[in-house]
C-alpha positions in Angstrom: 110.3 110.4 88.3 109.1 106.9 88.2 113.1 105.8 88.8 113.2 108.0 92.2 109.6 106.4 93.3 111.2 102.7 92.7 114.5 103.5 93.8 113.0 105.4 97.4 110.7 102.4 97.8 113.1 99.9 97.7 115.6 101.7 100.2 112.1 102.1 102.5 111.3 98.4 101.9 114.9 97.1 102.7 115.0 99.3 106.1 112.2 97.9 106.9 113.0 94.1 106.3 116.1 95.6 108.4 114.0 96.7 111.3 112.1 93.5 111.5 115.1 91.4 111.8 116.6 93.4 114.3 113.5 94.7 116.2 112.1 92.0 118.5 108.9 93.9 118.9 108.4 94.4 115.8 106.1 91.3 114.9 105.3 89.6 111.2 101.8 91.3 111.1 103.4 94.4 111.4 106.3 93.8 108.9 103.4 92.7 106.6 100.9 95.8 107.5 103.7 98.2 106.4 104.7 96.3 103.5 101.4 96.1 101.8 101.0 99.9 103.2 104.4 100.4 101.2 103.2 98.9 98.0 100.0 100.4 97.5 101.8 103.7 97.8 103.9 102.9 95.3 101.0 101.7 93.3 99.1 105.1 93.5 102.1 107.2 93.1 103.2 105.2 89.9 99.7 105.8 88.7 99.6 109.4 89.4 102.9 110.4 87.8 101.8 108.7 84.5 101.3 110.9 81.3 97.9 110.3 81.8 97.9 113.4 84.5 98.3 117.0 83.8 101.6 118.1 85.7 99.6 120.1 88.3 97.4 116.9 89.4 101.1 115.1 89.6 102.7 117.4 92.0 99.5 118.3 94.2 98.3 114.7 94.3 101.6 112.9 94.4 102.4 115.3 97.7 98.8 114.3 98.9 99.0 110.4 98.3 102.9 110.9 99.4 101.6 112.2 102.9 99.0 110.1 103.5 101.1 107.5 102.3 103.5 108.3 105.3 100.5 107.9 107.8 99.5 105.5 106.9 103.2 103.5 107.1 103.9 104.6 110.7 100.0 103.7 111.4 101.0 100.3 110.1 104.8 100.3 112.7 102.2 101.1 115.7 99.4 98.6 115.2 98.7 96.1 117.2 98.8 92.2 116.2 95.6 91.1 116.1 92.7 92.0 113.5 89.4 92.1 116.1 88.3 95.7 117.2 91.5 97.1 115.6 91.1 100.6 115.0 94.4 101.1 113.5 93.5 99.0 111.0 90.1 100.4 110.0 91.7 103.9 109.8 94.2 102.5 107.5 91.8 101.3 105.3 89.6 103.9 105.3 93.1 106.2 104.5 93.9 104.0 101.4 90.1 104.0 99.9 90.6 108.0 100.7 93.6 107.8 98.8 92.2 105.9 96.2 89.1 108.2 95.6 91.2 111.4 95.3 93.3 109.2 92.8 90.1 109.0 90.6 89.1 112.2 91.2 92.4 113.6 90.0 92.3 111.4 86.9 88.9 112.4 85.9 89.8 116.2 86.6 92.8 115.8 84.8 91.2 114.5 81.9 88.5 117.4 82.0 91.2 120.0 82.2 92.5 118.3 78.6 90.0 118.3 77.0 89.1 122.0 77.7 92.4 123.0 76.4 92.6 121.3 73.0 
């Protein structure tokens, strides 16, 4: 599983160094936006498919972070350049702490749901 996360990411990461070469429009900041947006996926999905989760937290919350994840990338295409009064940006944030809590939550569940079973 953690082959087809890398593997997905880097095909994802290398059309988009693709679109920002070709794409006039498509500035640095928003290369960079959807990059970082890229990599924290990864991040959290890495985490969540570790043995540390029972299987059921890895499918549900992998879709979740998966989907959100995929917001929060095309969120990232659309935003504009600059960093003042930048809703885009604030949503994306707030989207990645989201992402971040249910993450916890997950682990912590997870490890409830193990310890009720041995």
């Amino acid at each position: 599983m953690k082959k087809i996360i890398l593997i997905l990411s880097g095909l994802i990461f290398l059309l988009n160094s693709v679109f920002w070469i070709l794409i006039s429009p498509y500035t640095i900041f928003n290369f960079a936006l959807s990059s970082a947006n890229l990599f924290f996926t990864v991040v959290i999905l890495l985490w969540v498919s570790g043995d540390k989760f029972s299987d059921g937290y890895k499918i549900g919350g992998g879709s979740l972070i998966l989907v959100l994840g995929t917001v929060r990338f095309f969120l990232a295409l659309f935003s504009p350049y600059y960093f003042e009064n930048n809703i885009i940006l604030l949503s994306l944030i707030i989207i990645l702490v989201i992402e971040i809590i249910l993450s916890y939550i997950f682990n912590v569940m997870s490890k409830q749901g193990k310890l009720t079973n041995e």
